[in-house]
C-alpha positions as CSV (number, residue, x, y, z in Angstrom):
1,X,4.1,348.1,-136.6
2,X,2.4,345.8,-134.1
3,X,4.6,342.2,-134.0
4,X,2.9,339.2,-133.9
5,X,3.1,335.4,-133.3
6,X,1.1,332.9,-133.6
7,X,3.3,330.0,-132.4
8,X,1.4,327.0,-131.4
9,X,-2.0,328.3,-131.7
10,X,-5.2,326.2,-131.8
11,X,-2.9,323.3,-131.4
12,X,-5.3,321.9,-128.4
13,X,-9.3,322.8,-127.5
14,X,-8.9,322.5,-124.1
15,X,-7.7,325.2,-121.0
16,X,-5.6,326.1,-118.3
17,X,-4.4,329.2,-116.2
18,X,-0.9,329.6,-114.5
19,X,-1.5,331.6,-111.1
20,X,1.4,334.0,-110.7
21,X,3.4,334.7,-107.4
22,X,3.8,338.1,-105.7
23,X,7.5,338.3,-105.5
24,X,10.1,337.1,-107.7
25,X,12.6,334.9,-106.0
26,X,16.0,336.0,-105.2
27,X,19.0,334.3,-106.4
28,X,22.3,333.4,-104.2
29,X,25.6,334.4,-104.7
30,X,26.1,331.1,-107.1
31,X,23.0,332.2,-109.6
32,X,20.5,329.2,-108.4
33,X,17.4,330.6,-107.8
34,X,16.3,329.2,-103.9
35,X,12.9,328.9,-103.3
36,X,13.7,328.1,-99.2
37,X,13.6,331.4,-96.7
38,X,12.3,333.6,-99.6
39,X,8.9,332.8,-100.2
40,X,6.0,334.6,-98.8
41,X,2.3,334.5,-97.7
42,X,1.4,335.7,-101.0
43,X,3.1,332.8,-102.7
44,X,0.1,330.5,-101.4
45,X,-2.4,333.0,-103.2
46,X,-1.3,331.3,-106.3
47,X,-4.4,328.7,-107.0
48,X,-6.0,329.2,-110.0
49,X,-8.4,332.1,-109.5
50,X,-7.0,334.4,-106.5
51,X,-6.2,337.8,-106.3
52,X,-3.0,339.3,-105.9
53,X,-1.9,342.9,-104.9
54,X,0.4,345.2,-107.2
55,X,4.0,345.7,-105.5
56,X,4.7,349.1,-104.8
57,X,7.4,350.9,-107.4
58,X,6.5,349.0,-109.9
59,X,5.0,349.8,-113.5
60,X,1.5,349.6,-113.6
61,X,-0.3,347.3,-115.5
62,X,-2.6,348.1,-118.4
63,X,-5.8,349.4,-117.1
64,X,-7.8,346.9,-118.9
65,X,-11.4,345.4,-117.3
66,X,-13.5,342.4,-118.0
67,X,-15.1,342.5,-121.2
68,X,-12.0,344.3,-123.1
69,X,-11.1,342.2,-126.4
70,X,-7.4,341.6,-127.5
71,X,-7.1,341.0,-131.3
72,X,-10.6,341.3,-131.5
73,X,-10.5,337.7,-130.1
74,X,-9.8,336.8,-126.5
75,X,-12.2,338.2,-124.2
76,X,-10.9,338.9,-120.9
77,X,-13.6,337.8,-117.9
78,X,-11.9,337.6,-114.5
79,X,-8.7,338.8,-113.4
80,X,-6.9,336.3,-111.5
81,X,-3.6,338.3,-110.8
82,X,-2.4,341.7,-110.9
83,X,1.2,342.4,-109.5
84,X,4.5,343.7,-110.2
85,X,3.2,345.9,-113.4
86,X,1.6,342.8,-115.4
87,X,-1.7,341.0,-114.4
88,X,-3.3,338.0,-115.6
89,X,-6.7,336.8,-116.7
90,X,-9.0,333.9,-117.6
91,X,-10.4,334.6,-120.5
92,X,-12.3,333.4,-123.8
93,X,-11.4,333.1,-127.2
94,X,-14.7,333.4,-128.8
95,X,-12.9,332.0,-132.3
96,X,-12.6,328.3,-130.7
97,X,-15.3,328.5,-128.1
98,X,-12.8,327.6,-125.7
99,X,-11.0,329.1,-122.2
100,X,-7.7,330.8,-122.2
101,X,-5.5,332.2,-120.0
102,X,-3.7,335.4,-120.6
103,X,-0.8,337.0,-119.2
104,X,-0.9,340.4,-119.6
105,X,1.9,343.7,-119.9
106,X,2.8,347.2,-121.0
107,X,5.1,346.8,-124.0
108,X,7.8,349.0,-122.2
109,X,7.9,347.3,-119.4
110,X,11.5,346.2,-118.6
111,X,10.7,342.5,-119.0
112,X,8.1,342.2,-121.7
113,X,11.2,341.6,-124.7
114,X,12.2,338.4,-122.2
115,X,8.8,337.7,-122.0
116,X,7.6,337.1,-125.6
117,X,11.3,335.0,-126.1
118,X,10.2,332.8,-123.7
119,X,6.7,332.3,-124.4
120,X,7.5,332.0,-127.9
121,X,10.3,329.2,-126.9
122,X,8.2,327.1,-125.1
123,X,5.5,327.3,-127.9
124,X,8.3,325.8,-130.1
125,X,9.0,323.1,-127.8
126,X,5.0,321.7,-128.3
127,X,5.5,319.0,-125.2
128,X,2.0,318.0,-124.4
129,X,3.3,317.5,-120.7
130,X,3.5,321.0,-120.5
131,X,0.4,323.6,-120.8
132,X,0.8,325.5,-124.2
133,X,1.3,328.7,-125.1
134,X,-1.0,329.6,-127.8
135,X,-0.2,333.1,-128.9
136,X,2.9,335.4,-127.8
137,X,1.6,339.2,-129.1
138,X,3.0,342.5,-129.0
139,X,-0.3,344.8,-129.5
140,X,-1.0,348.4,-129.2
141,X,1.9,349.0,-126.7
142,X,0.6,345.8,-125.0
143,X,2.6,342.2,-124.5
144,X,0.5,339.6,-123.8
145,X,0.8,335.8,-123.8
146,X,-2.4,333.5,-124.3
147,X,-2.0,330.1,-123.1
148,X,-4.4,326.7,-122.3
149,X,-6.9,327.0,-119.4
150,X,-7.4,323.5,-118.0
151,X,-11.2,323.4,-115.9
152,X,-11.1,319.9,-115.3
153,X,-7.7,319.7,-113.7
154,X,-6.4,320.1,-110.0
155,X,-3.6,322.0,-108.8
156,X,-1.3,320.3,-106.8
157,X,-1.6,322.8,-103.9
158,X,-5.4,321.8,-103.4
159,X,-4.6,318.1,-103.6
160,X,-1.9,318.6,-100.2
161,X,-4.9,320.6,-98.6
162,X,-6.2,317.1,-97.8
163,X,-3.4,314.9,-97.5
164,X,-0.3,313.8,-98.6
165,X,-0.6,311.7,-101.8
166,X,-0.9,307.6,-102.3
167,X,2.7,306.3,-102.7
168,X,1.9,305.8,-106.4
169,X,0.3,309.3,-107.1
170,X,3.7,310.6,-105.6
171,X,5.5,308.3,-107.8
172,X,3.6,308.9,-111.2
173,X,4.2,313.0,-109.9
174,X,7.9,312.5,-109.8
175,X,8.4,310.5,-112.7
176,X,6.0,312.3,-115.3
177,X,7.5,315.7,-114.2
178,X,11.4,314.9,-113.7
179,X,10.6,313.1,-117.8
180,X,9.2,316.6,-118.5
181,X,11.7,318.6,-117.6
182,X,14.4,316.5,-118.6
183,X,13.1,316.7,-122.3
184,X,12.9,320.4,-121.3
185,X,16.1,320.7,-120.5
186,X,17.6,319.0,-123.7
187,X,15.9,322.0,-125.7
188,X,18.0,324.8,-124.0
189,X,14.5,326.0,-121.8
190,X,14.1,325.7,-117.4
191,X,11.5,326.3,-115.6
192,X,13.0,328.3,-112.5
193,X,9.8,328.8,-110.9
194,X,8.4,324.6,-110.1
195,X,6.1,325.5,-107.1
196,X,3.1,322.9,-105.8
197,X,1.0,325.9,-107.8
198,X,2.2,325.1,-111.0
199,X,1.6,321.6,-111.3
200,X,-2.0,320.2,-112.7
201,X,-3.3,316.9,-112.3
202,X,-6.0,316.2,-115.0
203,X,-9.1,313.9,-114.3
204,X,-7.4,311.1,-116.6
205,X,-4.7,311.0,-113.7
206,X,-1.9,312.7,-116.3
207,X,0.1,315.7,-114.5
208,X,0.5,318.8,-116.3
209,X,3.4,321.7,-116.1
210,X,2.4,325.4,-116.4
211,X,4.7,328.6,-116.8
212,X,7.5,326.6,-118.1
213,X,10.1,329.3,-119.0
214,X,7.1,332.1,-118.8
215,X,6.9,332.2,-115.2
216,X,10.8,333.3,-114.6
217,X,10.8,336.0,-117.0
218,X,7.5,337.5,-115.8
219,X,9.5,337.3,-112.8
220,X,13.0,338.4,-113.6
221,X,14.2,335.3,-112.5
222,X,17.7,333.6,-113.6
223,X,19.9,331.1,-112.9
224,X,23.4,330.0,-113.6
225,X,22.8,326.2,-112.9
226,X,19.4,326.1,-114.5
227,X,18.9,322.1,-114.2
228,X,20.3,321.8,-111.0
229,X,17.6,324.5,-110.0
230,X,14.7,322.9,-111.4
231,X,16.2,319.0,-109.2
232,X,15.6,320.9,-106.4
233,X,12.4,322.2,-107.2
234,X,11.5,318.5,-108.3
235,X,12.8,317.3,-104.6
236,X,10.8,320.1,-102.7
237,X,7.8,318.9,-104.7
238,X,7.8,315.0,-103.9
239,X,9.3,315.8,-100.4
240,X,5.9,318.1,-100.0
241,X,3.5,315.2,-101.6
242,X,5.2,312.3,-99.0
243,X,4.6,314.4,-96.1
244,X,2.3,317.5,-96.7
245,X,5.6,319.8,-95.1
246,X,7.6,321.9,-97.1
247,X,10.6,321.0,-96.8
248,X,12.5,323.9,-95.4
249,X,12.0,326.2,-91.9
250,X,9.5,328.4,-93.0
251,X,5.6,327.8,-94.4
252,X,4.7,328.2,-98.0
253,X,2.0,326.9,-100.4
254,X,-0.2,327.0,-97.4
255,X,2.4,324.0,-96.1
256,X,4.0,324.2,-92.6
257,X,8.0,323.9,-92.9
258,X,9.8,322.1,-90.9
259,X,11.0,323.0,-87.1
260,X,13.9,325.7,-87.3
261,X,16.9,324.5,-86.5
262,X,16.3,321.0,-87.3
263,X,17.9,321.4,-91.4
264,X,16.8,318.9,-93.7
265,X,15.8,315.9,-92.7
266,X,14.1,312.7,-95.1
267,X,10.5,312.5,-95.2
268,X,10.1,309.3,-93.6
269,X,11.5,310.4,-90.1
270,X,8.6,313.7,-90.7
271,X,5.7,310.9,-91.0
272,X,5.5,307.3,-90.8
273,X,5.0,305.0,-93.7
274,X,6.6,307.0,-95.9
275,X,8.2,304.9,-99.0
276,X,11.3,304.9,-98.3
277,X,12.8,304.5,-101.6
278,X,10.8,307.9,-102.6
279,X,12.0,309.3,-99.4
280,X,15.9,308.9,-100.6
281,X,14.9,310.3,-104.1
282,X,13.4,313.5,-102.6
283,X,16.5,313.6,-100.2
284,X,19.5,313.0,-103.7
285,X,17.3,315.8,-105.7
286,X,17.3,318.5,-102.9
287,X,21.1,317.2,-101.2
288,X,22.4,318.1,-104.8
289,X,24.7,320.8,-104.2
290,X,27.3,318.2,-102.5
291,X,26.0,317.7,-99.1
292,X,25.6,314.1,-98.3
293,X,22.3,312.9,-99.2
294,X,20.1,310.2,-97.5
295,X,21.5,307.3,-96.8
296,X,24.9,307.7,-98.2
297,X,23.2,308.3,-101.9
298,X,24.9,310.2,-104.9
299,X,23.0,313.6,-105.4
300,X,20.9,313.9,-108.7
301,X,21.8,317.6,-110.0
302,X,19.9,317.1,-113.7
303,X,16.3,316.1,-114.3
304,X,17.8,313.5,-116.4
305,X,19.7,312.0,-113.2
306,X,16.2,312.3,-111.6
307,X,14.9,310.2,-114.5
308,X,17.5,307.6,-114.3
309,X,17.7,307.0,-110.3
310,X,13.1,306.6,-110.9
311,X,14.2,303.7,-113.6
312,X,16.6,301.8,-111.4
313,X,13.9,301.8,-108.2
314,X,11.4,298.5,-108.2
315,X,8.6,300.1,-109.8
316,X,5.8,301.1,-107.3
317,X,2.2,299.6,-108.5
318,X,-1.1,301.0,-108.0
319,X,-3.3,299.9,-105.3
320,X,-5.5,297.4,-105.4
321,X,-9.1,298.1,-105.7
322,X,-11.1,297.5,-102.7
323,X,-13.9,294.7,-102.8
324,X,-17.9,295.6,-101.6
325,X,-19.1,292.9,-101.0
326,X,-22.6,292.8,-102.6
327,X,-25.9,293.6,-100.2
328,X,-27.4,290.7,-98.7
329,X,-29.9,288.5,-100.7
330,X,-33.4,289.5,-99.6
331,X,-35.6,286.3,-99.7
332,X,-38.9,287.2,-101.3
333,X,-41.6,285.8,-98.9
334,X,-45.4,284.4,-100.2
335,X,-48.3,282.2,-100.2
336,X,-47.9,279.3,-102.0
337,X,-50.7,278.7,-104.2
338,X,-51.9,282.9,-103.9
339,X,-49.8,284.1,-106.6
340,X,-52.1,285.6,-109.3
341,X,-55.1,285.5,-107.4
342,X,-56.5,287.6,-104.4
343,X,-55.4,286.6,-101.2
344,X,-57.8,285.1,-98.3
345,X,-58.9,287.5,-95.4
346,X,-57.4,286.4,-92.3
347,X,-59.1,283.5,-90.6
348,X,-60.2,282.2,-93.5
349,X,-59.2,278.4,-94.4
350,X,-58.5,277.6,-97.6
351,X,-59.2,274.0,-98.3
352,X,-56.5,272.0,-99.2
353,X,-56.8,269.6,-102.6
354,X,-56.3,265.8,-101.8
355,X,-53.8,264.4,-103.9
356,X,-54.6,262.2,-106.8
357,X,-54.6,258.5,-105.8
358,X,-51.5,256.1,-106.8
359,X,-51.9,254.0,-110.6
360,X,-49.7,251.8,-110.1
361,X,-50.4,248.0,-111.0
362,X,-48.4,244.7,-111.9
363,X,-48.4,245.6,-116.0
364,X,-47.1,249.0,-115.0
365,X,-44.6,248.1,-112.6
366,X,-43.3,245.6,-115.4
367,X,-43.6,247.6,-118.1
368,X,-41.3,250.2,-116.4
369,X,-38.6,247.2,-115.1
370,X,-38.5,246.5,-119.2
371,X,-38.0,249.9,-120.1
372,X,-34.8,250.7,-117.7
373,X,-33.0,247.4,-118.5
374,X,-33.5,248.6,-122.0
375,X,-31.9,252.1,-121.5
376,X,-29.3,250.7,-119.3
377,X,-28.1,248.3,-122.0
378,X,-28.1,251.0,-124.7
379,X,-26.2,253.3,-122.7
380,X,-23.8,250.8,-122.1
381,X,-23.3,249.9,-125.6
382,X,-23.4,253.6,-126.8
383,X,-20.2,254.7,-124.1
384,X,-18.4,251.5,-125.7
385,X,-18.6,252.9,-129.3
386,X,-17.7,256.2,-128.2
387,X,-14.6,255.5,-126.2
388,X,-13.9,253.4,-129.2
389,X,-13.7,256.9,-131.6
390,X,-11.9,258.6,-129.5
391,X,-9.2,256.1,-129.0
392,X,-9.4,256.3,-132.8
393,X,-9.2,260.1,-132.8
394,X,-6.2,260.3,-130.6
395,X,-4.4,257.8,-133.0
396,X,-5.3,260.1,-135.9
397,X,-4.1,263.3,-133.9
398,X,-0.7,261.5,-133.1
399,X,-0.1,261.0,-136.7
400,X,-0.8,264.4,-137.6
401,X,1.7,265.6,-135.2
402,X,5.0,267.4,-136.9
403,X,8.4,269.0,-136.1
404,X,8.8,272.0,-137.0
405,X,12.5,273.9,-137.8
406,X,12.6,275.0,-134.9
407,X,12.3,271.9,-132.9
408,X,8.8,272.9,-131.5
409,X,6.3,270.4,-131.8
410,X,3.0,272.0,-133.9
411,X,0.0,269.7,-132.9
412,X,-3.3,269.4,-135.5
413,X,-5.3,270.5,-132.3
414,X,-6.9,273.8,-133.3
415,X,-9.1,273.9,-130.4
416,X,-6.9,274.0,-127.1
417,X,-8.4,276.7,-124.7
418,X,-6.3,279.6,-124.6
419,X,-4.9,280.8,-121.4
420,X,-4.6,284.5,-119.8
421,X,-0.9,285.1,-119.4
422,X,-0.5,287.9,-116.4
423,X,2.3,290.6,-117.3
424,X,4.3,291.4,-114.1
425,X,6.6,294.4,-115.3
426,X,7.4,296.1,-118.4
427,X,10.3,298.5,-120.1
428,X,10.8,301.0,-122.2
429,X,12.9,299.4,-125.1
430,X,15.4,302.3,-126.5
431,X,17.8,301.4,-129.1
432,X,18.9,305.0,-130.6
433,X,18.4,308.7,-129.0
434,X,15.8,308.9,-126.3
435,X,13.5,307.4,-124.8
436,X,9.1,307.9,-126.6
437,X,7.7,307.9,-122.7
438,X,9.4,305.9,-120.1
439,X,7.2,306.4,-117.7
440,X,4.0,305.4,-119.1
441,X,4.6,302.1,-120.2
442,X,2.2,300.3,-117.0
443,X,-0.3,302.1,-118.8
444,X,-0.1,299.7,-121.4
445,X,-1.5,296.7,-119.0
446,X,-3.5,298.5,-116.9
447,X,-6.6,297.5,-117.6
448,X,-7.7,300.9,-118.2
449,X,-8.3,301.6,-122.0
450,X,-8.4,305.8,-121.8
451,X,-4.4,305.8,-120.4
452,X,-2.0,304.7,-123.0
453,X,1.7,304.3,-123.7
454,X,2.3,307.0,-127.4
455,X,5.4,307.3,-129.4
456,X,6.9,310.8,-130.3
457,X,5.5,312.3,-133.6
458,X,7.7,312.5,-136.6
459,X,7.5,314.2,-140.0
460,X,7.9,311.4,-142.0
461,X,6.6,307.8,-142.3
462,X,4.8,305.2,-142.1
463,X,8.3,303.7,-141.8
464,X,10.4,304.7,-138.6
465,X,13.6,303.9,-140.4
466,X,14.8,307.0,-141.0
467,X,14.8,308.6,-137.8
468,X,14.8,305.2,-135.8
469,X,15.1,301.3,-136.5
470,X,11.9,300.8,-134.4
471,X,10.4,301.7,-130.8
472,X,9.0,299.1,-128.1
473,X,8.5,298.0,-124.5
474,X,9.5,294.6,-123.0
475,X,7.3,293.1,-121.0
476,X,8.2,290.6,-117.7
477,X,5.9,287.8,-117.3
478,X,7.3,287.0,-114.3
479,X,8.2,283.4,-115.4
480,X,8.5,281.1,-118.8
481,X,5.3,280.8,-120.2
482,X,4.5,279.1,-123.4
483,X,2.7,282.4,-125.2
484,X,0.5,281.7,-128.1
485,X,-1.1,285.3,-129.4
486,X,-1.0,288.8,-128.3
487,X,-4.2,291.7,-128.6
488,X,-2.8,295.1,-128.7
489,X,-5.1,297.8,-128.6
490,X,-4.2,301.4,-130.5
491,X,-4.9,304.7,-130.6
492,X,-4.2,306.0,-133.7
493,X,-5.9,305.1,-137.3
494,X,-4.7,305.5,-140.7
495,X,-1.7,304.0,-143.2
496,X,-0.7,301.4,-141.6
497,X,0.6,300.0,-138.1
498,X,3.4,297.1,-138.1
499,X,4.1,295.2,-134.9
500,X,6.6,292.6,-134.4
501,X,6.8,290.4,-131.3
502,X,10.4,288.9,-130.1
503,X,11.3,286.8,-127.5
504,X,13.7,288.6,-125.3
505,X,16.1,287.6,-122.7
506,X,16.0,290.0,-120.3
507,X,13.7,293.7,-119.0
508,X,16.8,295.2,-120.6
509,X,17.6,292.5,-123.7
510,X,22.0,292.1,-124.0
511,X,20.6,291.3,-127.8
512,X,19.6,293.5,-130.8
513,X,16.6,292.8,-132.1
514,X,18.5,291.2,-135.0
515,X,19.7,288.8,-132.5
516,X,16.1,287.6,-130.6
517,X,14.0,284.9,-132.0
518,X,10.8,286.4,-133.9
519,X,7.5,285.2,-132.6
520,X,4.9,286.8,-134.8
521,X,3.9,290.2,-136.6
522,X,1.1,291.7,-138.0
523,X,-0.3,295.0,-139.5
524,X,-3.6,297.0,-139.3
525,X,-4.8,299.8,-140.2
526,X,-7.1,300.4,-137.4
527,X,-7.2,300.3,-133.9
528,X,-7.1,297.0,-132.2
529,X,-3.9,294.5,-133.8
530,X,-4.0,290.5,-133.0
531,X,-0.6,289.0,-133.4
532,X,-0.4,285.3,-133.6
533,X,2.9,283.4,-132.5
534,X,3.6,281.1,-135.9
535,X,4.8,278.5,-133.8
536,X,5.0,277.8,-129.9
537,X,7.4,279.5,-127.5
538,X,8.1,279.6,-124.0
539,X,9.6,282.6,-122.8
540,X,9.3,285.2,-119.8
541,X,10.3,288.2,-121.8
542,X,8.3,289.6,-124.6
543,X,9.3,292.6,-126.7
544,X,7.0,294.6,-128.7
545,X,8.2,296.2,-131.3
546,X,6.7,298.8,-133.6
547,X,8.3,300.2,-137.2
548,X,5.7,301.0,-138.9
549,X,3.2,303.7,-137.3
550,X,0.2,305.7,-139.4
551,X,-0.5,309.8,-140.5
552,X,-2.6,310.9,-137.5
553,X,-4.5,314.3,-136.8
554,X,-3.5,316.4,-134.0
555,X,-5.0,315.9,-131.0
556,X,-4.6,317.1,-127.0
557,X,-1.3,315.3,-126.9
558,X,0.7,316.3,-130.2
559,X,0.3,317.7,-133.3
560,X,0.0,316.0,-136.7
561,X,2.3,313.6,-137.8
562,X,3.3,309.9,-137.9
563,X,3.3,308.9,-134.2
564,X,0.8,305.8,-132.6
565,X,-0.4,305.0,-129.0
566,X,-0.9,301.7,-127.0
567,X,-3.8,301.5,-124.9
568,X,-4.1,297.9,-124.0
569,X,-1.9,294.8,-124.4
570,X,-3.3,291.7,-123.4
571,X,-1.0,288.1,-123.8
572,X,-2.2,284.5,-123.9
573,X,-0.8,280.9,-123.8
């Protein structure tokens, strides 16, 4: 009977294929899969829609064309792959409407039962960071594995063609995939097969991992130091987007290595201006077998190490956006005294009206002397009165003055213009287990409402309690400001959202949040929150701090569930 799983399926409507290499790496004597000295020219035939040729001795792939229909629902179009006795295809699922890719192999093929476990593993797994598997089948004495088909998104391969990437892109690479894979890792699944081929960036600047787990086993490929495999990976990757080189003696990815001979060297003595605290990262993740790493460093040998050495560097902003200054102001030339009527032939005179003559006279010259001594003498009375009421105003305002508790002063003033406050940094604030998303927190003041900082999604809720006393970031205004209100904007609906505001003393507070002084809360249960501070404090840290978040739909980021998502946090004084 034909075995079927449907892990994962229609959890997002959008697409995504995963070119395949034409060899499977070798592994050294130790078990850690090396991609340096093995790879070949066919490896750079990986982009998303290339050919590839069948190796020789191997089992042949299903002689299947364009047009055939698997489960009387994917469609396959175009084959992208065919090699070492499986091929792979774009094709469409004419159910959704929607792109798939599909991997594609005979059923005894000596690593089709490896195969479906590790399709079906990273199916369970459901981290929007990665591309999903939608279906893992065993078919009329066919394996195949459907997965997301992304249109809109660029491999990383075609992004070096032109350059190497801005500092930050590099930055946001390194820290969205090294948070990937860590979160990877802690489920018991590696990658083994990280390549510049199998990393997507998406139009909305998010990077996306394909193959995760699939990839090795269509490959054969194992390892005995999985994590450390995948640092190095990690390493080869931002050393490649600092200096468009690989960064071993021989070309791959349709990157020139380096000179043979020369062994590793950091990317910032290959090309100038490299960052140079990226440089000393790429250098710790691929000096992580024990050789000395740049600069006298500590090698990272776990995505997780990766993770922490991104948190502890200054973080790197975005750059500024250049100014155009506007076109010049055209001055609109014409005829006074033409506008709305025809225009004289040239050499015509027009005759020029005399102006009316003066009527001015004793009486009127008097009459007008009378009539500003008058106003004068009426304004001067009037600015007496009124400086008169407001002295009595501000003695009526003094008196209404209090002390608060606290010992803040609360003035009667209602209508003091509120000031922007500029936020300078921001962190993650993890009290229990791990962290929601690290490295997306500078979404949160961006200025760009479609990126966004999202919690995890749990199965229970509104309340966080029971998995978690709350989740938040703390924010760095860069000095003590007196802060007044905060507008957060959300992206989830429903239930309810509660957001608490404390005063924090530090990026990383030495206090619970029992211990910080409260500044305001509030709940909504829509998508924009206001939170006004009941009374006035000065303070340069700010934390924000959710435990309440709303039932939400799934979506392309995560399934259904109690999770929320900050788009835009703006804080006045």
């Amino acid at each position: 009977m034909a075995e079927r799983s449907t892990a994962a399926v229609d959890v997002a409507d959008n697409s995504g294929d995963e070119p395949l290499t034409a060899k499977a790496d070798q592994t050294t004597s130790d078990g850690v899969a090396h991609n340096r000295d093995r790879e070949r020219e066919t490896d750079s035939k990986e982009a998303q829609g290339s050919g590839g040729t069948e190796s020789p001795g191997k089992a042949s792939p299903p002689e299947l064309h364009s047009g055939h229909k698997l489960a009387r629902r994917y469609r396959l179009e175009e084959c992208v792959t065919r090699l070492d006795g499986f091929s792979s295809w774009r094709a469409m699922d004419e159910k959704l409407r929607r792109a798939v890719g599909v991997h594609l192999l005979p059923a005894d093929h000596p690593r089709a039962r490896s195969v479906l476990a590790a399709a079906r593993s990273s199916a369970l797994l459901g981290d929007p960071r990665f591309v999903q598997v939608l279906d893992a089948v065993e078919e009329n004495d066919l394996v195949y594995v459907v997965h997301e088909w992304l249109p809109d998104a660029t491999e990383l391969t075609a992004l070096l063609a032109s350059g190497p990437l801005e500092v930050h892109e590099s930055y946001q690479m390194v820290s969205q995939v090294s948070q990937a894979m860590a979160a990877a890792h802690r489920e018991g699944l590696a990658h083994l097969k990280l390549t510049p081929g199998a990393l997507l960036r998406t139009s909305s600047g998010q990077w996306r991992i394909r193959g995760l787990a699939v990839n090795a086993a269509l490959r054969g490929i194992s390892s005995n130091t999985p994590q450390r495999s995948d640092t190095e990976a990690i390493g080869a990757l931002l050393y490649a987007s600092l200096t468009q080189r690989w960064p071993y003696d021989n070309d791959a990815y349709g990157l020139s290595g380096l000179p043979k001979g020369v062994g590793l060297i950091a990317p910032d003595q290959v090309r100038a201006g490299v960052h140079r605290g990226l440089s000393e990262l790429a250098m710790r993740a691929l000096a992580n077998d024990g050789a000395t790493a740049s600069r006298h460093e500590s090698p990272c040998t776990t995505p997780e190490e990766l993770v922490k050495a991104i948190s502890e560097m200054p973080r790197i902003r975005p750059p500024e956006p250049t100014f155009t200054a506007p076109p010049e102001y055209q001055r609109t030339t014409y005829q006074q005294g033409t506008y709305g009527r025809q225009s004289p032939r040239p050499g015509v005179t027009q005759p020029v009206p005399a102006p009316p003559p003066p009527l001015q006279s004793r009486t009127g010259t008097a009459l007008k002397w009378a009539v500003s001594a008058l106003l004068i003498a009426a304004l001067g009375l009037g600015s007496w009165q009124l400086a008169d009421a407001l002295m009595d105003h501000s003695k009526s305002d003094d008196t209404k003055k209090t002390q608060t508790t606290d010992g803040n002063e609360k003035s009667g003033d209602q209508n003091k213009p509120v000031k922007p406050i500029t936020i300078r940094d921001a962190q993650e604030y993890v009290v229990e287990g791990s962290a929601q998303a690290a490295g997306d927190v500078g979404n949160t003041y961006d200025g760009n409402s479609t990126t966004f900082w999202r919690t995890k999604r749990y199965n229970a809720g509104p309340e966080l309690a029971p998995y978690k006393p709350g989740v938040g970031i703390v924010y760095d205004l860069g000095s003590a400001q007196t802060f007044s209100a905060a507008s957060i904007g959300l992206r989830y609906t429903g239930n309810h959202t509660t957001i608490h505001l404390y005063a924090a003393d530090s990026l990383s507070p030495s206090t619970s949040v029992d211990g910080m002084k409260e500044i305001g809360r509030a709940t909504t249960n829509g998508t924009s929150l206001d939170v006004k501070a009941s009374n006035s404090v000065k303070t340069r840290y700010v934390l924000l701090w959710i435990t309440d978040v709303p039932k939400a739909a799934s979506d392309g980021y995560s399934g259904a569930g109690y999770k929320q998502a900050i788009t835009d946090v703006k804080f006045t004084g």
